[in-house]
C-alpha positions, 0 to 999 in steps of 0.5 A: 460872587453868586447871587446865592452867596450874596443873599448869604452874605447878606443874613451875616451882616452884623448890627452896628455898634452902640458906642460907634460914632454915627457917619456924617451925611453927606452934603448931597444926602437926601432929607429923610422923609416926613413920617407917616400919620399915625392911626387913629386910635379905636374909640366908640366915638371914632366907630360912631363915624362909620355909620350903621351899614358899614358897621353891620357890615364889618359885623358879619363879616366878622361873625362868620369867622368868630362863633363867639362874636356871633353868639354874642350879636345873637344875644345883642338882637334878642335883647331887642325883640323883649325878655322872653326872646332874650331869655330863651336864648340864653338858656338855649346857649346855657342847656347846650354847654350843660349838655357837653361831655367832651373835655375841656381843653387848657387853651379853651379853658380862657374862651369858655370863661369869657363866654360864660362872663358875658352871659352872666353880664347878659343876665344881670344887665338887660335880662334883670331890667326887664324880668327879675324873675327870669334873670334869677331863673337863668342865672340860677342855671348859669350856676348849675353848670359849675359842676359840669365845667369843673369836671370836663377842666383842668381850672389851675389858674382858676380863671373859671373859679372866678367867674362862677363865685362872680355869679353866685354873688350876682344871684344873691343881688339880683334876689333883691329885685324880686318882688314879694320875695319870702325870706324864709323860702330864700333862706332854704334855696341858699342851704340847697346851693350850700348843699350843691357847691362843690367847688367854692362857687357859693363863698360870695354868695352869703354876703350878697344875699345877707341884707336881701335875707334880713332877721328873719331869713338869716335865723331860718338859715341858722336854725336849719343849719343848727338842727343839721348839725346836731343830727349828726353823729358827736364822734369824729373819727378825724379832724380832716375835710369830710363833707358838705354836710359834714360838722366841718362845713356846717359850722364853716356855715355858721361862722360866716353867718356869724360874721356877717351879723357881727355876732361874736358870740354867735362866732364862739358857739360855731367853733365849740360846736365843731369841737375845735375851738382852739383851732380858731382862737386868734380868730375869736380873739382878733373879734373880741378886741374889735368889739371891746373884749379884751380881757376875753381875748386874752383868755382865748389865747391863754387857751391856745399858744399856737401850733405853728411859728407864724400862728405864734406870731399872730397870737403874739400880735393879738396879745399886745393888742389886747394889753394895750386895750386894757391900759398895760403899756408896760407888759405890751412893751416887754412883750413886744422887746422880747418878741423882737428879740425872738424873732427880729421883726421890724413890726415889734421893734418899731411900736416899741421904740415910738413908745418909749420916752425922748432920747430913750429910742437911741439907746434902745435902737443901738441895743436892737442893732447890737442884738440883731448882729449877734443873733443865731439865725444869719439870714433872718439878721440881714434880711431885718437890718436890708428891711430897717435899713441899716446897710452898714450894719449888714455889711459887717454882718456879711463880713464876719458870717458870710460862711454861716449862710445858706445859698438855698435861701435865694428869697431872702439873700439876692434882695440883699445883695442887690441893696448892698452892691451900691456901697458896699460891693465887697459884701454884695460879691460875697452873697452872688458866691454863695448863692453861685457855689450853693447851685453848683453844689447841688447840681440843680440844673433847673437854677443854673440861669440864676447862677449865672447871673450871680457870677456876671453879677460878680464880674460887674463888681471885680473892678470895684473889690479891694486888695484885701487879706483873706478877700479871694479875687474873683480871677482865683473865684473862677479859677476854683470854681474850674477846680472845684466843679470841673464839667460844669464850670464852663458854664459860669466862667465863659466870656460873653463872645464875640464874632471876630473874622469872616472868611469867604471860601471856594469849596470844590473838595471831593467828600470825604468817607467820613463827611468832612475833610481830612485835614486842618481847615483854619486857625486863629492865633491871639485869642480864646477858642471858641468855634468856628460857623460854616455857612452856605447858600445851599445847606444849613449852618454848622457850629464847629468847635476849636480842638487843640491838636487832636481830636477830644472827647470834651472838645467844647470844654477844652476849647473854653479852658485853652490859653495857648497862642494857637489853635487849629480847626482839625474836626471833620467839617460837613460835606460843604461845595461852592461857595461858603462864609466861615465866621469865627468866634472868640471870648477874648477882649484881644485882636485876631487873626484868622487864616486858612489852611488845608489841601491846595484844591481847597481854594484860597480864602478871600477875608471879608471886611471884619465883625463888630463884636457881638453877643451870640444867643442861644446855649451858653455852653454852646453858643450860636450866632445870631445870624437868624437861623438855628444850629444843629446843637447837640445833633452836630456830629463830630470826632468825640460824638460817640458812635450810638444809635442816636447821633447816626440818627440825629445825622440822618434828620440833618440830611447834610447834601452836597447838591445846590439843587432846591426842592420842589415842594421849598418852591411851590411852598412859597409863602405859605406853610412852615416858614423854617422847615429845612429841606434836604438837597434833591441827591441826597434824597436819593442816596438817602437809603442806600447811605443811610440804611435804617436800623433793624428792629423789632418794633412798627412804628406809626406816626401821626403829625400835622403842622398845626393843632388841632386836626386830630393826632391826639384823638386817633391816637386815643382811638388806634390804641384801643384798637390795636391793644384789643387784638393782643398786641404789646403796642405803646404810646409816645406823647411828644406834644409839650402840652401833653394831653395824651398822657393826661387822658391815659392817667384818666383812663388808669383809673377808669380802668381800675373800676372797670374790667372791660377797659384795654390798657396799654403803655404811654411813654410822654418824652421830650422831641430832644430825646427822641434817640432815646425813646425810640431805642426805649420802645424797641421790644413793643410790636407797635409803637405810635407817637403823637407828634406836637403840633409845631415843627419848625423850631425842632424840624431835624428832630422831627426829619429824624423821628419820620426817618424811623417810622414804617408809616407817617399819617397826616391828619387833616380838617377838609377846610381851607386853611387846614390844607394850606398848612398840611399840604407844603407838610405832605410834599416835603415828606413825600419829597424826603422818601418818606412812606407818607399817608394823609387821613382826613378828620371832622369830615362832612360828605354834605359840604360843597367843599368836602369832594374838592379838599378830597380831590386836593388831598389825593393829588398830594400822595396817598389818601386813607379811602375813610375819613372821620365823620364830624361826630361829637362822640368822638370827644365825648368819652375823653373826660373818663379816659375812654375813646369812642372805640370803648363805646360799642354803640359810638357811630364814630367806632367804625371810623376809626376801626376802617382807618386801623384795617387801613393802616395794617394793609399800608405797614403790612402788619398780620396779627396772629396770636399777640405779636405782629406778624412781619417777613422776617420774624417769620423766617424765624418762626412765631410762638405758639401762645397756646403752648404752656410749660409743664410746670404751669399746668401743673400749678394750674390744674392743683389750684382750680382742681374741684371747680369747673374752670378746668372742664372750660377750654376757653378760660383755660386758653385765656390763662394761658395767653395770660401767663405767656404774656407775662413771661414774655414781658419778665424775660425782656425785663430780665435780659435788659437789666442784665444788658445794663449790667454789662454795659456797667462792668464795661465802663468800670474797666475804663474808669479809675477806682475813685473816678468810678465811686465818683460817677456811681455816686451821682447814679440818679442824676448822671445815670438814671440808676442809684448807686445800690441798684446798679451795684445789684445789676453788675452782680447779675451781669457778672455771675451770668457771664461768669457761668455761677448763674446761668441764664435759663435758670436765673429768677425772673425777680432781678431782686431774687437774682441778686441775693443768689449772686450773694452766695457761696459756692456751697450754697449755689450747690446744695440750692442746685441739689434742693431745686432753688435754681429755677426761674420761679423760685421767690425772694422767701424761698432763697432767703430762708434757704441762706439762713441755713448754717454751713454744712460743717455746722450741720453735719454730713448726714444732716438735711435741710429741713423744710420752712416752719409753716407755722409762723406764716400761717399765724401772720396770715391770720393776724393780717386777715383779723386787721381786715376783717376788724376794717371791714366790720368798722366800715360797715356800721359806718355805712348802716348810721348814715343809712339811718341818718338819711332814713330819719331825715327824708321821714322829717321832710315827709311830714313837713311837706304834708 
């Protein structure tokens, strides 16, 4: 054996067993070794012992690599030299972060919030000991910057949230180490912050500052906020979220100023000035009863009996509160029995049973129990009996009406069968298969990993079922669940599986055509198929599913639901030479016997010692061995693999050679770089072009991928589409990064666009690397195509082979340190290696470092470099947060970088503008579309709509419409053509499929096809009459909707629509409906023509539309002229106050 074939071997050994006994050591083995010492653990104790050099050095060390360490130290120092030394420097550090612009993104959101925590620790701690008055004046600032931060982040998890409410807290106590502070002029600072919040960062910052207030500063606030809210206006349009200085949030003010007094009354003037005290009266009531007002409490909730279920609850709660405040046991009790009976909650059964008198509760609990059995709602009855607990109960519950039960109540039904699986297993069987069946019914493949543990769960508890009448086995359970939910009951009823057999093969068969051979490999006898592993030294590992005589379409899924005693191997093997192992894989308990078979030159398969069993991960539909690497997956190719675009790309990613030979870039990688990234063999990058040409399409693809985040793809990608957009050409963005910050910043840039004219728009397509066949037929029409790889390739690396072997051009980009060219550099060699037409740019450039002319020179030894690179400047970033890119700025310094990096790229794609469409050799054999050309039929509608102005004497704006109008044509004839295109597709599948088979598939349209029923229904029509010759093509509407109600008429109709000029690409939908509304010309007479459509009625909707706008105008104006009077009204006030 080879020494390669050895180092196979060795990644298949299998772990050992759990339940095998352990070897006895022999009597010569040697005494195992005494253990290391463990380490010291880090304290500041064990720190001390290190002494102040070695410290200060590790220090430095450390903060040349961590910026954040080093602010810190930087802080550390001034702190020492005195507060002013110490208060500059946080302000400097706090004006630095309230200068940004750029946006903030999620995997800095964590590091910026503890750097600011830090700085509010700093401030509050030796700043505040040593100048109260700076401490307030920075943490003030600290505060400040909340609105900057919010609007450069996305906050979802709320981690920046925290830290800022953290802060306006800490500003109110440090107001108290203020000397000779003024509690009115602190009462008017804390309605300005009240003023500025716009994120809830001031909701803490009342009660900290509420005892440094006092009486007088918080009647100050009060009286400020009172008399703001009677200067607004008494109406209220709606009861939503208006302002900060709306009614809604004054009297949110004066409530919590309120509380913090203990005012109820106070409270109840706050909720009646809002004008919806109702809203709050469990709020006013659950004060009232703490302050000894009961009887009021009650009024207020007589007021209001709730809205909601859980408010009626609450008010329900209160009640019995209040009645036994007041002494009245026995109309609490009533209500509490009948609140139990309503709504079975344990928190009204429990006081009402320790209420009543000795041996009364046994009865009454027997009651509750009975009651709860038969109460309406099954699921909130187990929940209460699982809670109380009474399992019996719940089991005989479980029992009679289990079929009552809905599975989409996952919360509230798994707790009881986990409770209930103990004693009582049948009862805890019957709610894993509910809550089973309920997934497969409704198809959501998102709760499909909880299904599964639902059946295994079912499994666990088979041997403990009884025989019982009416009490389905769970092997009829599994044989239904086949029966019922056909494709998807492989993935619920398959055995865990087990590795049963290794085979060692010499391969030296010449390639098959089809590369595999022609002829049945191995075959097992005496267990469930499975699949059988091929895996060499030289090449990657393939899963190869079992078939039963022939080739199949679901070869994986007859392979699951085979039960007979022999199958053979027959798919068409990769191309494999030298020596390989072969593992087998089955799903029975049973023994097995693995053999070989095939052409005598096949060579003779040497059985190797057998597995243990174990477990597989990866997909349960497909399993893959845990031998430490990944198999192809979907991207396997085989006999029911259909003969699409995608799978002969998915076969060119995997890039299967017969050669030994190892690349150079694999060796002079070493340990650096990528570890998993698979290397195709140095013959099969040779051929790869002529035996895997690439397919013919319209479409320049661009490439920008790095092996590690952050050099950069997604900011030139941000700054190339601009570009290309502003020289006419229809170009798209592909967001392959999970994170996908591209789509986000062009969801930005939509509504920056919507406000702004000036703003090029174009399409992003965010897709999965999973999908990427998909997408690149998607994209397919567009004359320019850029796709932002994600940042890590070794866990999808024949997806991302196979997205590069599709590109015109790969452009790496890459940071000029060190460790940046440590990770690209092995990435270059091996595209550079594979054939690919790479080229490398470099980003955050800094021609004045010493390092910047070595990293240059390095990059030019790998391949081809871009002569510019990306200056190191800030505004590059700067413009993201509103969606924009640096090359939207005129005055950015970093738009003529990244316009000299797009000049660059069309010389290396070899791409001409001319017009709005990418010049290429082979598009101009066939001649390119003049855009200035426009059909008679537009000029003519374009010279009646602008006739009397001067738009018609302008050739430029002349010019422009039309390069408008035939871009929109262009875009409405590719629409049309695909949706005719999916309609033949449609009529050719419904010629294979059964009449039922065919509904069936139609009507999981959304989920299976992407398409509802009506709509593909309406595509097949289009498609049919087109190529039926009732519709042709050059006179289809360009509307598909308009299309189909043609499709809809008769004969006589299409023919008096020909004669009236109905039959033309811009006729619309109203035109076409009004048309065959008209009777049938036996109805109307031979000599009856079709009278023209009733102007009038359009004409009086037209008005009644514009009256309803016109009203909404007139309405917002006068709301704009009251606050321009309220505004007016208050700065005259604050004027003579200050004088």
């Amino acid at each position: 054996m080879s020494p390669r074939a050895r180092v196979s071997r060795s990644r298949l050994t299998p772990p050992p067993v759990a339940n095998e006994e352990p070897a006895l050591p022999a009597p010569d083995h040697p005494k195992p070794k005494k253990a290391a010492p463990r380490s010291r653990a880090l304290s500041a104790e064990a720190l001390e012992q290190l002494g102040a050099p070695q410290l200060a050095e590790l220090l430095m060390a450390q903060a040349k690599e961590d910026a954040a360490l080093a602010r810190t130290l930087r802080l550390a120092l001034a702190g020492t030299d005195g507060s002013g030394r110490l208060a500059t420097e946080v302000e400097k550090r706090l004006r630095t972060i309230g200068r940004a612009r750029g946006f903030i993104e999620w995997d800095k959101v964590r590091p910026l919030a503890r750097e600011l925590d830090r700085l509010r620790e700093t401030i509050a701690g030796p700043l505040a000991a040593t100048d109260p008055r700076a401490a307030v004046a920075q943490m003030r600032l600290l505060l400040g910057l909340a609105d900057n931060v919010f609007k450069r982040s996305d906050d979802g998890s709320g981690t920046l949230g925290e830290v800022f409410r953290q802060v306006g807290a800490e500003l109110g106590r440090l107001w108290a180490r203020l000397p000779h502070r003024d509690s009115l002029v602190l009462a008017g600072e804390v309605l300005a912050l009240w003023d500025a919040d716009g994120q809830g960062e001031t909701d803490r910052l009342l009660d900290a500052a509420g005892p440094v207030l006092g009486p007088e500063g918080r009647a100050e606030l009060r009286r400020l906020l009172e008399a703001r809210l009677a200067a607004l206006p008494r109406s209220r349009k709606t009861n939503a979220f208006e302002s900060w200085q709306g009614r809604d949030q004054i009297a949110f003010r004066l409530r919590d100023l309120a509380d913090l007094e203990s005012d109820v009354d106070a409270y109840i003037a706050a909720t009646e000035a809002d004008g919806r005290a109702e809203n709050f009266a469990g709020d006013i009531a659950e004060r009232l009863i703490a302050h000894g007002r009961p009887g009021e409490a009650l009024a207020w909730l007589d007021r209001a009996p709730g809205r909601h279920e859980s408010e009626v609850v609450r008010h329900t709660d209160l009640r019995i509160a209040a009645l036994d405040a007041l002494g009245r046991r026995e109309e609490a009790q009533a209500l509490r029995w009948a609140a139990f009976q309503r709504w079975l909650m344990p928190q009204h059964l429990r006081p009402y049973l320790r209420h009543l008198p000795d041996f009364d509760d046994v009865d009454a609990e027997d009651q509750a129990m009975a009651h709860a059995l038969a109460h309406p709602d099954r699921i909130q009855a187990l929940s209460f009996l699982i809670g109380w607990p009474n399992l019996e109960a719940a089991n005989r519950l479980v029992r009679a009406h289990h079929g009552e039960m809905d599975g989409r109540d996952y919360s509230r039904l798994r707790p009881a069968s986990e409770a209930l699986a103990e004693r009582y297993p049948v009862a805890a069987t019957l709610l894993h298969r509910i809550l089973a069946e309920d997934v497969l019914r409704r198809a959501s493949s998102r709760q499909y990993g909880y299904a599964v543990r639902d059946v295994r769960a079912c499994t666990s508890l088979a041997s403990r079922l009884p025989a019982e009448p009416g009490l389905e086995s769970h092997d009829d359970f599994l044989a239904r669940l086949r029966r019922e939910h056909g494709r998807k009951s492989h993935r619920f009823t398959q055995q865990p599986h087990r590795r049963v057999g290794l085979i060692q093969l010499s391969l030296d068969q010449p390639e098959h055509p089809d590369g595999g051979f022609d002829a049945p490999l191995f075959e097992r006898t005496g267990c469930g198929a499975v699949g059988l592993e091929m895996s060499g030294a030289d090449h990657q590992p393939v899963w190869v599913p079992f078939a039963s005589g022939h080739p199949r379409k679901n070869a994986v899924e007859d392979a699951h639901a085979l039960q007979a005693d022999k199958a053979v191997v027959d798919h068409p093997a990769p191309r494999l030479h030298g020596e390989a192992l072969l593992a087998g894989w089955c799903a029975d308990e049973g023994d097995c016997d693995w053999r070989c078979l095939g052409h005598t030159d096949l060579g003779v398969g040497v059985p190797l010692a057998p597995f243990t069993p174990t477990p597989p991960t990866g997909r349960i539909e497909r399993p893959a061995p845990p031998l430490g690497v990944t198999l192809p997956g979907r991207h396997a190719r085989g006999p029911w693999s259909a003969r699409a675009p995608v799978a002969r790309r998915c076969r060119s990613a995997r890039g299967v050679g017969t050669s030994g030979a190892r690349s150079r870039a694999a060796e002079s990688r070493g340990a650096s770089g990528p570890k998993r990234i698979a290397m195709l063999p140095a013959h099969a990058r040779r051929t790869r072009s002529k035996s895997l040409p690439k397919r013919e399409r319209k479409c320049r693809v661009l490439v920008l991928s790095s092996p590690k985040g952050g050099t950069g793809k997604t900011t030139f990608t941000q700054n190339l589409l601009p570009l290309i957009a502003s020289e006419g050409l229809n170009v798209v963005g592909v967001d392959f990064d999970p994170q996908g910050t591209l789509t986000k910043w062009a969801r930005r840039r939509e509504q920056t666009a919507a406000k702004r004219r000036d703003v090029q728009t174009f399409d992003i397509l965010p897709a999965n690397i999973n999908d990427w066949g998909k997408v690149l037929e998607a994209i397919r029409d567009y004359d320019l195509a850029l796709i932002d790889m994600l940042p890590s390739v070794d866990h999808c690396i024949a997806e991302v082979h196979g997205i590069c072997g599709e590109a015109d051009l790969i452009m790496v980009t890459t940071g000029a340190t060190m460790s940046d060219l440590d990770s690209t550099g092995p990435w270059i060699e091996q595209l550079l290696n594979l054939g690919f037409n790479v080229t490398t740019c470099m980003n955050r450039a800094n021609r004045r470092e010493t390092f910047f002319e070595a990293a240059r020179a390095q990059l030019n030894r790998l391949g081809p470099l871009c002569p510019v690179e990306v200056r190191h400047l800030s505004d590059a970033h700067a413009y993201s947060i509103d969606g924009l890119a640096a090359v939207d700025r005129s005055k950015s310094k970093a738009r003529s970088d990244f316009a000299a990096v797009w000049d660059y790229l069309r010389r290396e794609m070899k791409v001409e503008v001319q017009g709005a469409a990418i010049a290429t050799p082979d598009r101009q054999a066939n001649g390119l579309r003049d855009l200035e050309i426009a059909d008679e039929s537009f000029v003519q509608a374009f010279n009646q709509h602008f006739a009397g102005t001067s738009v018609l004497e302008d050739r430029e704006k002349v010019r422009a419409a039309t390069l408008l109008r035939n871009s929109i044509k262009r875009g409405t004839d590719r629409q049309l053509d695909a949706i005719i295109d999916m309609g033949r597709a449609l009529l050719r599948a419904e010629q294979i499929f059964t009449k039922w088979e065919w509904n069936h598939l139609l009507e999981g349209g959304p989920r299976l096809l992407g398409l509802p029923k009506n709509t593909a229904s309406m595509y097949r029509a289009i498609a049919r009459n087109i190529d039926d010759g009732r519709l042709p093509r050059e006179v289809c509407p360009e509307s598909f909707s308009t299309a189909y109600v043609l499709t809809t008429f008769e004969d006589w109709q299409l023919a008096a629509a020909r004669e009236q000029g109905l039959l033309r690409p811009t006729v619309t939908r109203r035109e076409v409906e009004e048309f065959k509304r008209l009777p049938p010309p036996e109805q109307m007479g031979a000599q009856r023509k079709v009278e023209p459509a009733d102007e009038t009625a359009v004409l009086r909707e037209e008005e009644r539309v514009l009256r309803k706008r016109e009203r909404r105008l007139l309405d917002d104006l006068a709301s704009v002229q009251g606050r321009l009077e309220q505004i007016k009204t208050q700065l005259s006030k604050r004027s003579q106050r200050s004088s």
